[in-house]
C-alpha positions in Angstrom: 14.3 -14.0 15.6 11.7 -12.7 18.0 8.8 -11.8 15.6 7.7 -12.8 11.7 5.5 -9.6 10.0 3.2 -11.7 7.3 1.4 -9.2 5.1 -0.8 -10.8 2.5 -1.1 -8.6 -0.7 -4.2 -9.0 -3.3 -3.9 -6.0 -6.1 -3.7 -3.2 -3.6 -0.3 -1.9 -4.1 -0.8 1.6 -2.8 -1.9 0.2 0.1 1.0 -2.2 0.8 3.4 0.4 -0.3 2.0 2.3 2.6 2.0 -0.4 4.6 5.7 -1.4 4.2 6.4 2.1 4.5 4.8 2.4 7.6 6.9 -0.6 8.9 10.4 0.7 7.6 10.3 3.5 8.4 9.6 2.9 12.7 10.8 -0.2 12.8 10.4 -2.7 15.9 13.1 -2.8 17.8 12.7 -6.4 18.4 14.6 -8.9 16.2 12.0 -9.0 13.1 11.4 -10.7 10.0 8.9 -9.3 7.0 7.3 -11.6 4.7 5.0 -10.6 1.8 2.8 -13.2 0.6 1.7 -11.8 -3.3 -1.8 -14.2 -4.3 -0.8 -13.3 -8.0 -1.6 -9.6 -7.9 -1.7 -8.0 -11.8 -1.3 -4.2 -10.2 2.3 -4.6 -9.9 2.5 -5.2 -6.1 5.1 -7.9 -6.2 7.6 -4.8 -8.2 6.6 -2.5 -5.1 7.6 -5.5 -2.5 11.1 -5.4 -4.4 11.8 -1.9 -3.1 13.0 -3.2 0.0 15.2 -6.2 -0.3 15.0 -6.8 3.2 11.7 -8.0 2.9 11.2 -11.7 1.8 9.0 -12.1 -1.4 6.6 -15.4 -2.4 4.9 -14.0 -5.6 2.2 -17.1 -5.9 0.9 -18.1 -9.7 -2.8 -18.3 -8.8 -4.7 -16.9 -5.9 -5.8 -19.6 -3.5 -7.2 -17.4 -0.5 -6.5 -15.8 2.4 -5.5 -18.2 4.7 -3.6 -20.4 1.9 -1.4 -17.2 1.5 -0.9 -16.9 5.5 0.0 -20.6 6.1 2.4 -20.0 2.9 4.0 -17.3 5.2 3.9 -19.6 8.4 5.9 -21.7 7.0 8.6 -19.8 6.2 8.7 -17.7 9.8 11.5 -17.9 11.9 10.2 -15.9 14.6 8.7 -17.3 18.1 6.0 -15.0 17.2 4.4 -14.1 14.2 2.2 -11.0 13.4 -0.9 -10.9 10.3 -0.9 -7.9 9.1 -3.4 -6.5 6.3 -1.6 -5.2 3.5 -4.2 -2.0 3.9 -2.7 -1.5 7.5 -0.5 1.2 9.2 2.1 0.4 11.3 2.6 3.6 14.2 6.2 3.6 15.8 5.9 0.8 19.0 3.2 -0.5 18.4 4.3 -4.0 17.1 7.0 -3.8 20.5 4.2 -3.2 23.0 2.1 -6.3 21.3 5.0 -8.4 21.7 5.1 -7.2 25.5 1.1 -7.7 26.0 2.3 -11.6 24.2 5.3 -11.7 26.9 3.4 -10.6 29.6 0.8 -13.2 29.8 1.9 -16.4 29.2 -1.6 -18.0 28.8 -2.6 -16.0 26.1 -1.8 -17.0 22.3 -3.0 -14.3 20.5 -3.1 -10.7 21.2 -5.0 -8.0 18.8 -4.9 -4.2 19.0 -7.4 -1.7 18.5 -8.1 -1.0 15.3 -8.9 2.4 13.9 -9.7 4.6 10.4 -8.0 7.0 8.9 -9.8 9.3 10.6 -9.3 7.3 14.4 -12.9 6.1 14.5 -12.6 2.8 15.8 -13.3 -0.7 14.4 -15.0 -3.6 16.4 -12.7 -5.7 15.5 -13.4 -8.8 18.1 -16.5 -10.6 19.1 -17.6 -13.8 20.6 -18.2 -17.0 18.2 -20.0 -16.7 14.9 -23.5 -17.8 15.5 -26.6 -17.3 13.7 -27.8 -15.2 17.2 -23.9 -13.7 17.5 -23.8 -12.6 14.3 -26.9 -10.5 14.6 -25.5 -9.1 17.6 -22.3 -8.2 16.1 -23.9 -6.3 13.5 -26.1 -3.9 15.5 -22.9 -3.7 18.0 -20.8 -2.8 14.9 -23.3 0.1 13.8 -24.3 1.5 17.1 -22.2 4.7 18.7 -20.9 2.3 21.8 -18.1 1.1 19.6 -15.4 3.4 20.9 -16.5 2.9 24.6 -16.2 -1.0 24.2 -13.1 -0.8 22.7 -11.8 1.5 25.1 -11.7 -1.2 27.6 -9.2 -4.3 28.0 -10.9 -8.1 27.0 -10.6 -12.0 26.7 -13.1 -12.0 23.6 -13.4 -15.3 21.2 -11.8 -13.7 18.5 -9.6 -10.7 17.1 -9.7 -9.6 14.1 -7.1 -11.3 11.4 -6.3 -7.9 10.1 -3.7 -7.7 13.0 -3.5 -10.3 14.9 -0.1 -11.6 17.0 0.2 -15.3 17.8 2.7 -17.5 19.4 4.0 -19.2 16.7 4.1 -22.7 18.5 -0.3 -22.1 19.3 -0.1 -21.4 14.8 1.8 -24.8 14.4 0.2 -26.6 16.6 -3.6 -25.8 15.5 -2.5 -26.4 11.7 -2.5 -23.0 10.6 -5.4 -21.1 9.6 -8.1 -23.6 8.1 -7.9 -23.2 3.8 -11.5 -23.8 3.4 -11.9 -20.5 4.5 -11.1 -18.4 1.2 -11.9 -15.4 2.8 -13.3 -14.1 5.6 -14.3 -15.5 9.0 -10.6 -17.6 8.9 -9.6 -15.6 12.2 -12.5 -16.4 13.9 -12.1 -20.4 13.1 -8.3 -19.8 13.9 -9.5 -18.4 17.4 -11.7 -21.0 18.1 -9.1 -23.3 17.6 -6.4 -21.8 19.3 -9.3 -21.4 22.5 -9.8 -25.4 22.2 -6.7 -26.2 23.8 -7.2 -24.0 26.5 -5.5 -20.7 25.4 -7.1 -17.3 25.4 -7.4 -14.6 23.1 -6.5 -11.1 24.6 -7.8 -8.0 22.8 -6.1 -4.9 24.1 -7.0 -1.3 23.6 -3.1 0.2 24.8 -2.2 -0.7 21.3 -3.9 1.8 18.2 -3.1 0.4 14.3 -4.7 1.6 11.4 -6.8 -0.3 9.5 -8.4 1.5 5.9 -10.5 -1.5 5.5 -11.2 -3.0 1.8 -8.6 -2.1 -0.5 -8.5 -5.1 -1.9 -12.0 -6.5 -1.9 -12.7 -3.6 -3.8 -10.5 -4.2 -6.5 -12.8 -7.2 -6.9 -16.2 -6.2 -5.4 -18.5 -9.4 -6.7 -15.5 -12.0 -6.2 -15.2 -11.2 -2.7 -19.3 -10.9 -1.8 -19.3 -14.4 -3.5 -16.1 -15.2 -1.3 -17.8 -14.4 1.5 -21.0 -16.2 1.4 -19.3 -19.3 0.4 -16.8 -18.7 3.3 -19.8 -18.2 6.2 -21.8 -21.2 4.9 -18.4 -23.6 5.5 -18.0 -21.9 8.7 -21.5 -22.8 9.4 -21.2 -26.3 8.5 -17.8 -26.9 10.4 -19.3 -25.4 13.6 -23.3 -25.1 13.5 -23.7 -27.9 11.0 -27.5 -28.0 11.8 -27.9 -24.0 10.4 -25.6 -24.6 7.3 -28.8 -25.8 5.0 -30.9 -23.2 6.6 -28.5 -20.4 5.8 -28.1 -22.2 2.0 -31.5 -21.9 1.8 -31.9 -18.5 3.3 -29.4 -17.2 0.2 -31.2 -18.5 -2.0 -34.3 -17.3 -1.2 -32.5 -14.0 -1.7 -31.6 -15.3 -5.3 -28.1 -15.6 -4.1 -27.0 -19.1 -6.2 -23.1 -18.5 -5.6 -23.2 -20.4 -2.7 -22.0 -23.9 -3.1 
């Protein structure tokens, strides 16, 4: 088995039908595997899964994260590669083939993510260097300004690509731990990156490689779960890497009367 396709699924079945869709019907022609990781959807997403009994289901009882769902999935992979895919993602004919050749290509690189775009082909920044309190400012003008098609026009060994599709040797997954659970959601690629890049691999973020990415299908079925997801996901990102800003950023949130941040 050459490559194992984990989607994670949160109540966003339109999206997932899509993206499975998307998958079937242009499907790699490497050797592939499709897993769907359900964290106890109630919109019927685990019924639209079972249209396709190729696919291999784990419906989970409770919704433990992000990352819980994805090292659910990593377990079960058979492939010597395996590919996170957002459930609100669209698969274009090659694309996952010409990742696997980017992966094949370069044998010191463990993780390889595309270029992501909208549905209407503007595109995402969708890598970065490391989360810092002086990074993350930076990412945020980046991400607004009008340079973001220019810089993703242009081949890069950044810190991090973005989770939403990201392609990883599966022996680099295994031999990091998986993606770090403490991490519920959000900023779990970047901690994955960073530990993938501590034993001396590199991240490869190429723009020869387009996927769609409609961002926030599911955090909107939940809009103040996943803004209290987040906060409490940066602060323990914060305190596993820049312990000495963790109390400053607790401090900062709650300054903006933020208190769902332990």
């Amino acid at each position: 088995m050459t490559v194992s396709i984990i989607v994670v699924s949160f109540n966003a079945h339109a999206d997932l039908a899509r993206c499975l869709e998307s998958l079937h019907a242009a499907p790699p022609a490497a050797s592939h595997e499709i897993i769907v990781v359900d964290n106890a959807s109630t919109d019927g997403s685990v019924d639209v899964v079972r249209r396709w009994p190729d696919v291999r289901l784990v419906a989970l009882t409770m919704n433990a994260g992000f990352a819980h769902a994805n090292n659910v999935g990593l377990a079960m992979a058979r492939g010597t590669d395996v590919l996170l895919l957002n459930s609100d993602t669209i698969v274009p004919s090659g694309a996952i083939d010409r990742l696997l050749a980017e992966l094949d290509r370069h044998p010191d690189v463990a993780v390889v993510g595309p270029r992501l775009v909208d549905g209407n082909g503007r595109a995402e920044l969708s890598f970065g260097r490391m989360i810092g309190p002086f990074n993350e400012a930076r990412q945020k003008r980046l991400a607004r300004s009008g340079a973001v098609d220019l810089m993703t026009s242009r081949r890069r060994y950044p810190d991090w690509v973005s989770g939403a599709c990201l392609l990883v040797r599966r022996a680099d997954a295994e031999a990091v731990g998986g993606l770090d659970e403490r991490f519920f959601m959000y900023t779990e690629d970047v901690d994955f990156c960073a530990a993938i890049r501590a034993r001396g691999r590199r991240i490869l973020f190429t723009p020869d490689v387009e996927i769609v990415h409609l961002r926030g299908r599911s955090a909107a079925s939940a809009p103040a779960a996943t803004i209290a997801a987040y906060r409490r996901s940066r602060i323990a990102f914060y305190e596993k890497h820049h312990p000495f800003w963790a109390p400053l950023l607790r401090a900062y949130l709650r300054l903006r009367g933020l208190r769902d941040v332990t």
